[in-house]
BADO-235161 format. One line per field, with one value per atom (N, C-alpha, C, CB): residue number from 0; residue in three letters; chain; atom name; x, y, z. Coordinates in steps of 0.001 Angstrom, whole numbers. Glycine has a CB too. Example, Ala and Ser with C-alpha at 12.3 -4.5 7.8 and 13.67 -1.06 7.14 Angstrom:
2
n: [0,0,0,0,1,1,1,1]
res: [Ala,Ala,Ala,Ala,Ser,Ser,Ser,Ser]
chain: [A,A,A,A,A,A,A,A]
atom: [N,CA,C,CB,N,CA,C,CB]
c1: [13190,12300,13200,11308,12850,13670,12900,14084]
c2: [-5690,-4500,-3300,-4473,-2250,-1060,30,-598]
c3: [7800,7800,7800,9046,7080,7140,7870,5725]
END
This chain:
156
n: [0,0,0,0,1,1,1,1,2,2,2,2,3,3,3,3,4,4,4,4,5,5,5,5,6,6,6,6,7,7,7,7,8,8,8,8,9,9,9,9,10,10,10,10,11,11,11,11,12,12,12,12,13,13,13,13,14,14,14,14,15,15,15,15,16,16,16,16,17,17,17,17,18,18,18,18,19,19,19,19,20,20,20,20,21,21,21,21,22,22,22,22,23,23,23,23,24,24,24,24,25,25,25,25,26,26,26,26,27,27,27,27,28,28,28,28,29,29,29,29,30,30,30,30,31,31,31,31,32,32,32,32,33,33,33,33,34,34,34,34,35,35,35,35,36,36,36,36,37,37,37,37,38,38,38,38,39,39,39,39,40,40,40,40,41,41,41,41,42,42,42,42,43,43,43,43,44,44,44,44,45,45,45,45,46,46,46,46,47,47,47,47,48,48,48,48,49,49,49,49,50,50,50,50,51,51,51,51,52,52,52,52,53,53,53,53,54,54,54,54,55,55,55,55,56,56,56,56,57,57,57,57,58,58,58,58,59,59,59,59,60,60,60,60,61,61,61,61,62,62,62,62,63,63,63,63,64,64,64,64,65,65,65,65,66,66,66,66,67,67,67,67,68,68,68,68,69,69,69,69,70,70,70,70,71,71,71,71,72,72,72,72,73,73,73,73,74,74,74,74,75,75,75,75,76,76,76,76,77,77,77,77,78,78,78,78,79,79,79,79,80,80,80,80,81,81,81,81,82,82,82,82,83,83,83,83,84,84,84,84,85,85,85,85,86,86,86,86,87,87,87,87,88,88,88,88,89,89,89,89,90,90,90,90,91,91,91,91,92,92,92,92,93,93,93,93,94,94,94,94,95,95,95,95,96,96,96,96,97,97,97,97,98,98,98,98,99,99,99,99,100,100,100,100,101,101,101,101,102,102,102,102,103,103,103,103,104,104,104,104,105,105,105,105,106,106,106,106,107,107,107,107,108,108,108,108,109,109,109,109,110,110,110,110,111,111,111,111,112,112,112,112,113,113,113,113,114,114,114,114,115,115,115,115,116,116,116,116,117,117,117,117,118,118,118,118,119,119,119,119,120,120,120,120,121,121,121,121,122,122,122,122,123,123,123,123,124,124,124,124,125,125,125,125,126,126,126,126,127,127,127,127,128,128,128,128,129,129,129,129,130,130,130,130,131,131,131,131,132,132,132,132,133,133,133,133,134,134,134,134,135,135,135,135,136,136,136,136,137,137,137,137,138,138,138,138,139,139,139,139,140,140,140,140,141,141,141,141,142,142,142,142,143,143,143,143,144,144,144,144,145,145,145,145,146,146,146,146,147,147,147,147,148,148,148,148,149,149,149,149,150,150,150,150,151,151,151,151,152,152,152,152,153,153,153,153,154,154,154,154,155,155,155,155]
res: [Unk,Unk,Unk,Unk,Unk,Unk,Unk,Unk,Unk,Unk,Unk,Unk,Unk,Unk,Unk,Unk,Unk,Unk,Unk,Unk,Unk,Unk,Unk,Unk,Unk,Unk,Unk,Unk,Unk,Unk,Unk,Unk,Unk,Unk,Unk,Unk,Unk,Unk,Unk,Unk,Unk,Unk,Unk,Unk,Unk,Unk,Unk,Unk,Unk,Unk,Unk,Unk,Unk,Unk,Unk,Unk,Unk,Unk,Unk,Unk,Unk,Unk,Unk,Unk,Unk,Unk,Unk,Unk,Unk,Unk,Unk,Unk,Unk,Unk,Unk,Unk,Unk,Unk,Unk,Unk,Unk,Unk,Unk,Unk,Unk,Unk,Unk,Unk,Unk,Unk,Unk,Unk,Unk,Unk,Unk,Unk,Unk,Unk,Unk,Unk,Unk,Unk,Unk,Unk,Unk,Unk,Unk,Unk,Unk,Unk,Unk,Unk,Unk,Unk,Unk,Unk,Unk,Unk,Unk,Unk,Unk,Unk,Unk,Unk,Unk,Unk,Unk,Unk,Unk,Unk,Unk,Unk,Unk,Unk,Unk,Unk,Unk,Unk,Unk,Unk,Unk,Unk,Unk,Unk,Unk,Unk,Unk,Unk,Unk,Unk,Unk,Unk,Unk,Unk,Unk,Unk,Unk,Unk,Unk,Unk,Unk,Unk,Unk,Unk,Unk,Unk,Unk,Unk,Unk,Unk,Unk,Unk,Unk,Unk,Unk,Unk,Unk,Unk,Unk,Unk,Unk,Unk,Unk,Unk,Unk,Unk,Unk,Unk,Unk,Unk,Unk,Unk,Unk,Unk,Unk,Unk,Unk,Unk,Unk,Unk,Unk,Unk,Unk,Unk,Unk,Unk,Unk,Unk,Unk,Unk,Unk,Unk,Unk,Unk,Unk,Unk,Unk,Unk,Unk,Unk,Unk,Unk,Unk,Unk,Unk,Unk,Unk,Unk,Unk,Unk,Unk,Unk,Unk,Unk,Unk,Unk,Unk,Unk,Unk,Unk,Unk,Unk,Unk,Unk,Unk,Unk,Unk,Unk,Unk,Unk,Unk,Unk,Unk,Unk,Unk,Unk,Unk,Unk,Unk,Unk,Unk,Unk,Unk,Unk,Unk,Unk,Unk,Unk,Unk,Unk,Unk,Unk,Unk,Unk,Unk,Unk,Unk,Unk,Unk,Unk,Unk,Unk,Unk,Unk,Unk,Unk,Unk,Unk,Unk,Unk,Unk,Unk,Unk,Unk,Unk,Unk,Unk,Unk,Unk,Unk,Unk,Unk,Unk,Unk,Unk,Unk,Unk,Unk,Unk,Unk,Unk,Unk,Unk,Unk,Unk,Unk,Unk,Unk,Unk,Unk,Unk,Unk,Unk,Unk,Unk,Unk,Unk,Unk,Unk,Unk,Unk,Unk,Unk,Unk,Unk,Unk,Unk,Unk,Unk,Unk,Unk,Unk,Unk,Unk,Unk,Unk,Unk,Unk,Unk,Unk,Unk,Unk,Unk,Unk,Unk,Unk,Unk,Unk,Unk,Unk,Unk,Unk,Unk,Unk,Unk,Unk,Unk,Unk,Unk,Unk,Unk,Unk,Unk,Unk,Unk,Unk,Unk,Unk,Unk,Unk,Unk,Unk,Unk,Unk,Unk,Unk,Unk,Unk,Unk,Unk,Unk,Unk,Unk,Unk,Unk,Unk,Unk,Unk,Unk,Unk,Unk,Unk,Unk,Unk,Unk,Unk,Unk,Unk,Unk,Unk,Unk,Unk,Unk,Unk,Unk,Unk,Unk,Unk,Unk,Unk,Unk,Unk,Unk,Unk,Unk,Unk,Unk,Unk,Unk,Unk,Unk,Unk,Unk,Unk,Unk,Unk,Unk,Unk,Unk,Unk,Unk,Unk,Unk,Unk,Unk,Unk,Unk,Unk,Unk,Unk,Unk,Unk,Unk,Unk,Unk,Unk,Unk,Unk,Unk,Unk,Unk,Unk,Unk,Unk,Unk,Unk,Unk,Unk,Unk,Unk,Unk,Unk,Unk,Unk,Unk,Unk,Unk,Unk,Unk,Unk,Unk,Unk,Unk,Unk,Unk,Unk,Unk,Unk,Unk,Unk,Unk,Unk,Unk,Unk,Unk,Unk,Unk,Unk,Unk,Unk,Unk,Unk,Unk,Unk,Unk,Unk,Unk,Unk,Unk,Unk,Unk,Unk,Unk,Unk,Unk,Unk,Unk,Unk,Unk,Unk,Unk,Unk,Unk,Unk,Unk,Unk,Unk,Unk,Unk,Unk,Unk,Unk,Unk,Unk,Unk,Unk,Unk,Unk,Unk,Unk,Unk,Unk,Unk,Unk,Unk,Unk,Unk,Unk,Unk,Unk,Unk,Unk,Unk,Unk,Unk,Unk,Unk,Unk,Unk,Unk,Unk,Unk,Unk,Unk,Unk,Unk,Unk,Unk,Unk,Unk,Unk,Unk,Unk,Unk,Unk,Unk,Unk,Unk,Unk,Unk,Unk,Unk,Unk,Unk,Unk,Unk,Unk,Unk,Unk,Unk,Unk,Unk,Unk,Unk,Unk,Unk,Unk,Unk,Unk,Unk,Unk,Unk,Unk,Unk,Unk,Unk,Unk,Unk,Unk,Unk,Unk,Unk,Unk,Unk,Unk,Unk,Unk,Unk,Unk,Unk,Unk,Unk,Unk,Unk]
chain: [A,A,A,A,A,A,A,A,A,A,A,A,A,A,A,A,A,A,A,A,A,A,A,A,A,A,A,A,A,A,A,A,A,A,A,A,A,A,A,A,A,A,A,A,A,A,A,A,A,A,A,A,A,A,A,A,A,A,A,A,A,A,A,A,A,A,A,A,A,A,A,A,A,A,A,A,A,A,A,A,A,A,A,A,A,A,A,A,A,A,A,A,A,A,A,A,A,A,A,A,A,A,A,A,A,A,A,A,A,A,A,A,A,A,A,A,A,A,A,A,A,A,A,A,A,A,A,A,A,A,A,A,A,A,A,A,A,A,A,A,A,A,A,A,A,A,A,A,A,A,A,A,A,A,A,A,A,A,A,A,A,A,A,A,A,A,A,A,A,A,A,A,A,A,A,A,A,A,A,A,A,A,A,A,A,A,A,A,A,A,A,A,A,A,A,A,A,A,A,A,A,A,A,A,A,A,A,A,A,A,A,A,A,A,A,A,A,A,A,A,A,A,A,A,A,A,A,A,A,A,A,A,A,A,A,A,A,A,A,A,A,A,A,A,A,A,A,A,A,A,A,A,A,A,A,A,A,A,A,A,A,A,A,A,A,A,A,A,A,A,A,A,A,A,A,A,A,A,A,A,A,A,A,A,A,A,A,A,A,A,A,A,A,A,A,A,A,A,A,A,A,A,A,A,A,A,A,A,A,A,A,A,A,A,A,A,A,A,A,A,A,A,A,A,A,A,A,A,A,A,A,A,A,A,A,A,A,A,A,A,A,A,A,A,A,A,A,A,A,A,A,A,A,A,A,A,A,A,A,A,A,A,A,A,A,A,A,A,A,A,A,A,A,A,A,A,A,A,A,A,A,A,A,A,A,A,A,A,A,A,A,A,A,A,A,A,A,A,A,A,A,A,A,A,A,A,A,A,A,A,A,A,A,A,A,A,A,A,A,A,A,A,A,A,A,A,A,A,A,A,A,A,A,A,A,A,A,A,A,A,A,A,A,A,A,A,A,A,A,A,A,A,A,A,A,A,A,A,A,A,A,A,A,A,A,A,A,A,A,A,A,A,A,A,A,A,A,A,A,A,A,A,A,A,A,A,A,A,A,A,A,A,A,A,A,A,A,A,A,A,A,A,A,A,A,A,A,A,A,A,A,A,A,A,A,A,A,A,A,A,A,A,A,A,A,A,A,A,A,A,A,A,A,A,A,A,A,A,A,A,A,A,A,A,A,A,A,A,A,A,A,A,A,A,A,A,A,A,A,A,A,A,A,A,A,A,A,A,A,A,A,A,A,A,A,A,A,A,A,A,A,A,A,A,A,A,A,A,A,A,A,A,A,A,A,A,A,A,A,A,A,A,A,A,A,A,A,A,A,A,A,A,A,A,A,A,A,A,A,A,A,A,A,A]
atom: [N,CA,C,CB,N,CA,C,CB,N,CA,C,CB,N,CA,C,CB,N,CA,C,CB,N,CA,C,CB,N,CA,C,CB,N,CA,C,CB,N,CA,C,CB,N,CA,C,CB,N,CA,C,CB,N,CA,C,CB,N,CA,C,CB,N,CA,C,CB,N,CA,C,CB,N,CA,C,CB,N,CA,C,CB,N,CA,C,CB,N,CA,C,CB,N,CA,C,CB,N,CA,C,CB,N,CA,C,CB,N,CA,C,CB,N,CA,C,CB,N,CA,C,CB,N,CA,C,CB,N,CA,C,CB,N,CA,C,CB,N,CA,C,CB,N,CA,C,CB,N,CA,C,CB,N,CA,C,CB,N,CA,C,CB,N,CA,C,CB,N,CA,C,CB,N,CA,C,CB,N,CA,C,CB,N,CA,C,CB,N,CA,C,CB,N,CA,C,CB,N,CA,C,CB,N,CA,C,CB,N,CA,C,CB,N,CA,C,CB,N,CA,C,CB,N,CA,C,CB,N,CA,C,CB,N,CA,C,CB,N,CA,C,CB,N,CA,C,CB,N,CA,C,CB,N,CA,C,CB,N,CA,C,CB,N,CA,C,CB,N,CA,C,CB,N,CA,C,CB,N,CA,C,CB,N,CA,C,CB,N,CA,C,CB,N,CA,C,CB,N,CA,C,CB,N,CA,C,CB,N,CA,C,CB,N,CA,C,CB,N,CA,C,CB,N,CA,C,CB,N,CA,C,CB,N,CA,C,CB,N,CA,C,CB,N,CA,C,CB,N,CA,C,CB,N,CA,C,CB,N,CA,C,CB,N,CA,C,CB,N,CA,C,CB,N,CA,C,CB,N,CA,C,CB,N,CA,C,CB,N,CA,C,CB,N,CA,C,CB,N,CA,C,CB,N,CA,C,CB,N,CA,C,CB,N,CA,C,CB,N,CA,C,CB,N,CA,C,CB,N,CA,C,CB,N,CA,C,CB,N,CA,C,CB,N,CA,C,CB,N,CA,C,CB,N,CA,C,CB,N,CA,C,CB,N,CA,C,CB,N,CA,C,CB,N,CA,C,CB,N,CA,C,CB,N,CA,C,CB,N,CA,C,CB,N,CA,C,CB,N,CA,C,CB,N,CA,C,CB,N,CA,C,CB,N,CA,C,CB,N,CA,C,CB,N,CA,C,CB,N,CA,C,CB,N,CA,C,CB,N,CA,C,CB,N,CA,C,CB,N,CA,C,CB,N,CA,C,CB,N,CA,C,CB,N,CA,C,CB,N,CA,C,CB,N,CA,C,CB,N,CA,C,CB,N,CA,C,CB,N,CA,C,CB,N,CA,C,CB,N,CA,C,CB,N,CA,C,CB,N,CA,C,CB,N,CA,C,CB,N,CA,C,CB,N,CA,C,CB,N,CA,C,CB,N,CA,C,CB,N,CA,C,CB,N,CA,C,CB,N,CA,C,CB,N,CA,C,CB,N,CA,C,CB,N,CA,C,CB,N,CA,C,CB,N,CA,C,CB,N,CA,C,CB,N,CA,C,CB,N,CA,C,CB,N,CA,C,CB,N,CA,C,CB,N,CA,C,CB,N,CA,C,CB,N,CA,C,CB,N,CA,C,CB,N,CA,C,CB,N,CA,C,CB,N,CA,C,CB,N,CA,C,CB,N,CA,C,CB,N,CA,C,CB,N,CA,C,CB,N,CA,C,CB,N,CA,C,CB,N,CA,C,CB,N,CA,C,CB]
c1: [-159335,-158840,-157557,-159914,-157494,-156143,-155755,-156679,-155552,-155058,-153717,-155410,-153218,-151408,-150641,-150637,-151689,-151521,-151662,-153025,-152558,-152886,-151421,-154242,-151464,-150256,-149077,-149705,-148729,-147192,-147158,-146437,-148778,-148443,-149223,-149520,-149939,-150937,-152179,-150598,-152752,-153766,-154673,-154003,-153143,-153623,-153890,-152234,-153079,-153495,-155221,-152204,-155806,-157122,-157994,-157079,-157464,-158543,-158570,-158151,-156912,-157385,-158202,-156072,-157617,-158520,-159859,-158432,-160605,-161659,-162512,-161280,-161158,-161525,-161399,-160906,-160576,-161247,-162168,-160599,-162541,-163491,-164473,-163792,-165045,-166165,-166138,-165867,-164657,-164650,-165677,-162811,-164791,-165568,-167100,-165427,-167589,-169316,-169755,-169971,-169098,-169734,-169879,-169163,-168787,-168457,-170146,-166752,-169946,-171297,-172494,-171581,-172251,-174036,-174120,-174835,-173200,-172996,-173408,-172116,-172884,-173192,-174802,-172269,-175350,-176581,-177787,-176588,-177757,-178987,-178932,-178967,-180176,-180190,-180142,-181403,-179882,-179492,-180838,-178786,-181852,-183098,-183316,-184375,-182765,-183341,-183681,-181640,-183005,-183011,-184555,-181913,-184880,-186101,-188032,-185589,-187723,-188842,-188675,-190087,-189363,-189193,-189721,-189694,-188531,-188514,-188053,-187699,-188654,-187867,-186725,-188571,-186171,-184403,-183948,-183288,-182956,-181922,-180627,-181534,-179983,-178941,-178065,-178804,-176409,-175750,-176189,-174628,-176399,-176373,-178432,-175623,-179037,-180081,-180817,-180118,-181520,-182246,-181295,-183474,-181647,-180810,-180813,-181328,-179674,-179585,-179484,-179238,-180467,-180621,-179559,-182256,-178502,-177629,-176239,-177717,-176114,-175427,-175466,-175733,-177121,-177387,-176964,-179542,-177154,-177188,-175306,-178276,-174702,-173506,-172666,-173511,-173148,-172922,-173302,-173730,-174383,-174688,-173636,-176682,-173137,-172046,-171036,-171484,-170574,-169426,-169119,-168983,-170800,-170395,-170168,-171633,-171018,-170552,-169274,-170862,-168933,-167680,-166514,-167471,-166603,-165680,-166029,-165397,-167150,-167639,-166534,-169108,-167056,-166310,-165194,-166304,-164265,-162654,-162515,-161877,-162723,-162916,-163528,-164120,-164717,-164730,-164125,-165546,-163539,-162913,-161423,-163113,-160766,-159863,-159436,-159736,-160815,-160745,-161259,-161922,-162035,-162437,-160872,-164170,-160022,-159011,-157870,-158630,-158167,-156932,-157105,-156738,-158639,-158969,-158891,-160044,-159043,-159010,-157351,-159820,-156524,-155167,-154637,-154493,-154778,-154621,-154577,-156035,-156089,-156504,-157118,-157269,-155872,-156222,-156691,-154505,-155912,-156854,-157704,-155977,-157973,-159566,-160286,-159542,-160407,-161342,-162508,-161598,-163441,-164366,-164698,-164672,-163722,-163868,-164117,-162979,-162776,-162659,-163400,-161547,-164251,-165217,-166477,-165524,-166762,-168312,-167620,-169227,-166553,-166351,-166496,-164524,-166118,-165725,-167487,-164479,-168453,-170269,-170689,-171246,-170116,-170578,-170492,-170110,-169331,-169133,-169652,-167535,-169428,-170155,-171433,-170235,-172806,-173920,-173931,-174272,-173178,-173748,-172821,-172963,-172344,-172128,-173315,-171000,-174277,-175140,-176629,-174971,-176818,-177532,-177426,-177676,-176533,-176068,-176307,-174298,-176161,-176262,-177838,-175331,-178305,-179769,-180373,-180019,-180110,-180577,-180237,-179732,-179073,-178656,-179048,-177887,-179633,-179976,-181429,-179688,-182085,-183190,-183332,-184027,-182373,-181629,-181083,-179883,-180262,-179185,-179383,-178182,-179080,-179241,-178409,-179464,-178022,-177520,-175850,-178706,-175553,-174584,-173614,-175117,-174500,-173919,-173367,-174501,-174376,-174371,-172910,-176238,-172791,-171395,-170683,-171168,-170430,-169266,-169437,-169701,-169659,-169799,-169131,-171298,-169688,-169024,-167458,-169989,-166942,-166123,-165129,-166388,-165125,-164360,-164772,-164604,-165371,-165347,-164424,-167130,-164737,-163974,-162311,-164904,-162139,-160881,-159833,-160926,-161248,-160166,-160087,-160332,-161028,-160963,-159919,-162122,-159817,-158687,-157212,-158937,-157049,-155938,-155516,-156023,-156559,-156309,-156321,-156913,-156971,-155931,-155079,-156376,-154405,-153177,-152336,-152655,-152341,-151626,-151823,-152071,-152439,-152322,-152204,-154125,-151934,-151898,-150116,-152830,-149206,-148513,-147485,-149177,-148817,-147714,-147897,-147955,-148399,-148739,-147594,-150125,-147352,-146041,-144776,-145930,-144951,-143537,-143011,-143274,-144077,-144328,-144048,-146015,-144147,-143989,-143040,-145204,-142395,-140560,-139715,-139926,-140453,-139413,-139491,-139573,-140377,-140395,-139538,-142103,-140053,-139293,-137843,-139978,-137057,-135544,-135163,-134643,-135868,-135445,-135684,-135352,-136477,-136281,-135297,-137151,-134888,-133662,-132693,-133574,-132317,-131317,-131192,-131045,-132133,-131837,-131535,-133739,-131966,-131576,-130384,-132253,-130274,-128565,-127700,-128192,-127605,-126573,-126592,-126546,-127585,-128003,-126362,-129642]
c2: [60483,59299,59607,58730,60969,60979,62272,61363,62472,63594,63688,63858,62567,62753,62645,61036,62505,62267,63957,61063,64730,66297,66745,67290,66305,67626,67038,67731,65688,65797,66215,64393,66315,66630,68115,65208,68902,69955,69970,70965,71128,70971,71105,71449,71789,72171,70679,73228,69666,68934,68228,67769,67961,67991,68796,68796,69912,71029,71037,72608,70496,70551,69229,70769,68295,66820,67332,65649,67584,68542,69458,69150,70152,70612,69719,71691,69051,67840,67153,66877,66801,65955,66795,65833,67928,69153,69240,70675,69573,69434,68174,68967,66850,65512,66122,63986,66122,66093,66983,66930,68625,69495,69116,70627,68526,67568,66560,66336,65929,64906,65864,63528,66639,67519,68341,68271,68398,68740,68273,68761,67193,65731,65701,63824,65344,64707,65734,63705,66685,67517,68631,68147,68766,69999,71597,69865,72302,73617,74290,74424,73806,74579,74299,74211,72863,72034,73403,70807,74410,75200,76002,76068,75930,76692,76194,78166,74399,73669,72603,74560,71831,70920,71220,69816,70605,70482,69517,71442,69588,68244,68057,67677,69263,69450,68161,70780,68009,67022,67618,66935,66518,66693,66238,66060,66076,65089,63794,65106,63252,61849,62221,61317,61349,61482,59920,62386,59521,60360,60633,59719,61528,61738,60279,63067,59748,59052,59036,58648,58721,59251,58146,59377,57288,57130,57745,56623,58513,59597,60708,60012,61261,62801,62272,63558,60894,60553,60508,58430,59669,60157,61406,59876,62793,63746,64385,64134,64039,64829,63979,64884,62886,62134,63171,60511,63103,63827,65444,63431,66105,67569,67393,68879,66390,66321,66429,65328,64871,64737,66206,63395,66874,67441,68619,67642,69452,70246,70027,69968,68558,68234,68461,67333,68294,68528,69934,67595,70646,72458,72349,73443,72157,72785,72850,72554,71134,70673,71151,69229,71551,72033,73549,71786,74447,75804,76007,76480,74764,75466,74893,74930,74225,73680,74633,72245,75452,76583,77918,77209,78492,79377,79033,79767,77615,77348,77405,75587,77124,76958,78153,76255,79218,80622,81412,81146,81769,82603,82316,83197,81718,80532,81412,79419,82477,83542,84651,84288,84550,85476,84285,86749,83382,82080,82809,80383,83308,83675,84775,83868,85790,86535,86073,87250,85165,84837,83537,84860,83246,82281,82794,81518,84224,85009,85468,86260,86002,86817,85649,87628,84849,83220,82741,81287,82700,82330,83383,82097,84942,85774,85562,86782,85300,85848,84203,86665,83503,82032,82457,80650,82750,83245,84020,83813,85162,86634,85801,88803,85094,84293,83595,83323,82635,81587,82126,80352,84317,84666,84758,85478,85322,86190,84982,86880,83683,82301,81898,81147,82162,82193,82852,83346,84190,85339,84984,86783,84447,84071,83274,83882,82007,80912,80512,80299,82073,81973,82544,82410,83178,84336,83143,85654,82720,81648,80446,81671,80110,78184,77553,77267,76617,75461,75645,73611,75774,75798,77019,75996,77978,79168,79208,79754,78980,78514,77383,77404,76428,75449,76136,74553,77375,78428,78973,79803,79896,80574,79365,81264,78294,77664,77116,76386,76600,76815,77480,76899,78723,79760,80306,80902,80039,80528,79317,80639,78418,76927,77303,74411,77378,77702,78812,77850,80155,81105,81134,82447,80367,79566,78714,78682,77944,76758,77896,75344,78249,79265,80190,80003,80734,81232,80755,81960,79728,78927,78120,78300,77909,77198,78265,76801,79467,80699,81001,81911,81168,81345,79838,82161,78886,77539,77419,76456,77494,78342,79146,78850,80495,81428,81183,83165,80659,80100,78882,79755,78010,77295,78140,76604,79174,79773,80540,80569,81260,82047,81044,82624,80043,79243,78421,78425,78117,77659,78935,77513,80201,81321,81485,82745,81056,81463,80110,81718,79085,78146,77949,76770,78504,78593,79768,78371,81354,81689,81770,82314,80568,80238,79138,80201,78397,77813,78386,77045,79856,79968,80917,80455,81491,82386,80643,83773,80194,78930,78733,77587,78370,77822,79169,77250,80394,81083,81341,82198,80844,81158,80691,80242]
c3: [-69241,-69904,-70688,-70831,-71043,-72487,-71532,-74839,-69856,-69484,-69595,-68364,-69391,-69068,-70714,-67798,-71697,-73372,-73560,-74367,-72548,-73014,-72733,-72007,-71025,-70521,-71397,-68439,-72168,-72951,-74353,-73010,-74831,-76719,-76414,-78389,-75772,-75495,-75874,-75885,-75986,-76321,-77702,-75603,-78430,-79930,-80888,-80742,-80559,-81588,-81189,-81822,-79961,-79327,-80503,-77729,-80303,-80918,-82442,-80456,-82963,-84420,-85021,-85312,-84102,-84240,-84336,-82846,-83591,-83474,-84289,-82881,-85447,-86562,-87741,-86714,-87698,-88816,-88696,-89135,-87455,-87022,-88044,-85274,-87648,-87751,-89086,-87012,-90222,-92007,-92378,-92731,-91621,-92148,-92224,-90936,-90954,-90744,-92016,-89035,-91874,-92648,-93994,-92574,-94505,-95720,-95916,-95168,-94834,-95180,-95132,-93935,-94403,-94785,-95472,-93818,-96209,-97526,-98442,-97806,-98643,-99760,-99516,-99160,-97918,-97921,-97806,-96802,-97391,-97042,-98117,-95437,-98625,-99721,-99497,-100416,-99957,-99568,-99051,-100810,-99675,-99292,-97905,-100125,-97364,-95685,-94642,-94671,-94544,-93594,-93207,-93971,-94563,-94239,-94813,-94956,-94197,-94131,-95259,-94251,-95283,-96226,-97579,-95781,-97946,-99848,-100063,-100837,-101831,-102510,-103287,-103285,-103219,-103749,-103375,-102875,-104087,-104329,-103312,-106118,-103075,-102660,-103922,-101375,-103494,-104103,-104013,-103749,-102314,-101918,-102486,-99708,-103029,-103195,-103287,-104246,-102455,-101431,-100481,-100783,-99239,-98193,-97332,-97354,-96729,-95645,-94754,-95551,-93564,-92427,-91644,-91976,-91929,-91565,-91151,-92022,-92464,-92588,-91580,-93674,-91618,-91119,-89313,-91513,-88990,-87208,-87229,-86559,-87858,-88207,-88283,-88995,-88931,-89183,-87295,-90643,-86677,-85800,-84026,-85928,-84695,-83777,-83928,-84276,-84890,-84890,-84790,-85897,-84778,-84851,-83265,-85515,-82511,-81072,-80420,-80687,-80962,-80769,-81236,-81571,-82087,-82225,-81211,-83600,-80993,-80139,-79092,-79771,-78298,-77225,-76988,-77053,-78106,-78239,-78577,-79433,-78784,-78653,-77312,-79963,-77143,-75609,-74132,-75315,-74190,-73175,-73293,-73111,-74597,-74590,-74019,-75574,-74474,-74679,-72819,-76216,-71811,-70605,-69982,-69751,-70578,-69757,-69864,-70158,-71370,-71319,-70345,-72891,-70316,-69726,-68311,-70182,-67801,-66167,-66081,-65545,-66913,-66660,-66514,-67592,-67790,-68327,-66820,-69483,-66983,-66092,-64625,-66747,-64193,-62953,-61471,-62546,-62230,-60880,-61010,-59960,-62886,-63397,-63739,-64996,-63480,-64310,-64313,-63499,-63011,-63347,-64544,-62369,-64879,-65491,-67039,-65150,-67134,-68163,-68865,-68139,-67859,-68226,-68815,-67119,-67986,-68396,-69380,-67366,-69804,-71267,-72611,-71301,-71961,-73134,-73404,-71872,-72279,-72371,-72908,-70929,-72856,-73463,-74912,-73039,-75651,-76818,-77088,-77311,-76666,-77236,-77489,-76147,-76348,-76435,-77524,-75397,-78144,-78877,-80339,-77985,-80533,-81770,-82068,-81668,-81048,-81464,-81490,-80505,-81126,-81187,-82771,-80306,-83360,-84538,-85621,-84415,-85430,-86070,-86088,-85179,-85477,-84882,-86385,-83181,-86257,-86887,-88625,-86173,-88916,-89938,-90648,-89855,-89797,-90186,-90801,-89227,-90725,-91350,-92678,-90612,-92853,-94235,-95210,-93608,-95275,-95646,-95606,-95001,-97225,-96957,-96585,-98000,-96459,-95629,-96604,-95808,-97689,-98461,-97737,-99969,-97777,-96593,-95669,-96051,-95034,-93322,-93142,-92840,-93768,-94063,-94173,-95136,-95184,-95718,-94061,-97393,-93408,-92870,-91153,-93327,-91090,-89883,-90182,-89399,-91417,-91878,-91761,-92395,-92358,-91975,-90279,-93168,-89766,-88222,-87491,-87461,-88140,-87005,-87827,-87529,-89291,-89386,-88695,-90429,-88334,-87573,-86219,-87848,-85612,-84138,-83922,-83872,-84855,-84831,-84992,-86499,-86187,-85820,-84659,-86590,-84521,-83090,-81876,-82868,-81435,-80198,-80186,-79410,-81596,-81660,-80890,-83225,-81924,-81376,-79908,-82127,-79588,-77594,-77063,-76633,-77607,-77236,-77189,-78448,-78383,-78623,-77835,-79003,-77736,-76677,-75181,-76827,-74490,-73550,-73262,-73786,-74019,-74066,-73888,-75362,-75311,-74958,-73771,-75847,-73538,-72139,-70884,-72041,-70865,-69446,-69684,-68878,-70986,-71162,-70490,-73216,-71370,-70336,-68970,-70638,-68586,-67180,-66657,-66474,-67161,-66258,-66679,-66224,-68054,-67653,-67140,-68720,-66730,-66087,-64512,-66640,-63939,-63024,-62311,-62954,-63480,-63520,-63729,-64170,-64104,-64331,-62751,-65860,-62430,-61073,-60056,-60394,-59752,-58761,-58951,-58929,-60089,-60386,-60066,-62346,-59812,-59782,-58349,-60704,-57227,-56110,-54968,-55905]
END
């Protein structure tokens, strides 16, 4: 639907949309769910008190939605990237996805929910930084190639 909107603005602003999208939500489950939620029910308070389960179906729209815009971005750079390792670079990309959501797994029973926010936070901030940057050099890298393929034609 927004393909020919990707190939003229790229793909970084997709992905940071994506990371605001993900601030907003974390923001609301912040406000609404209490720090203890992670590990069974309690009667802590949140800010928003009681919690609104308007909110929490809200909050879980948008961790979607933004998911979506990181993922569809990040399998469209690696199919573009590595157009003749895709496979490779697809099992290295499910790998380290997998051995992150093991390690989150493991965490998530340690750590309350206040944490766990800090901790996706700073992972979506240095995710987001870093495929701007190969988002980026990937541009610059294929401006050079294509004026110096214009410039060998033209002297032909």
């Amino acid at each position: 639907m927004l393909g020919k909107k990707t190939a003229k603005w790229g793909r970084d602003p997709i992905v940071i949309a994506g990371f605001i999208i993900h601030i907003i939500s974390y923001f609301l489950v912040f406000m609404n769910i209490p720090d203890a939620a992670p590990f069974g029910d309690t009667d802590d308070v949140a800010f928003i008190s009681p919690p609104i389960a308007t909110v929490a179906i809200l909050c879980s729209f948008l961790l979607g939605l933004g998911d979506a815009c990181f993922n569809t971005q990040i399998y469209s750079m690696l199919g573009g990237v590595f157009s003749k390792n895709s496979a490779e670079a697809f099992a290295i990309f499910k790998f380290t996805q997998s051995v992150a959501s093991a390690i989150s797994f493991v965490y998530s029973s340690h750590f309350g929910l206040q944490i766990q926010l800090g901790i996706l936070l700073v992972s979506g901030i240095l995710g987001t930084i870093c495929f701007v940057i190969v988002e980026w050099s990937v541009k610059r890298s294929r401006a050079l190639i294509a004026n110096y393929n214009e410039t060998t034609e033209s002297t032909k």
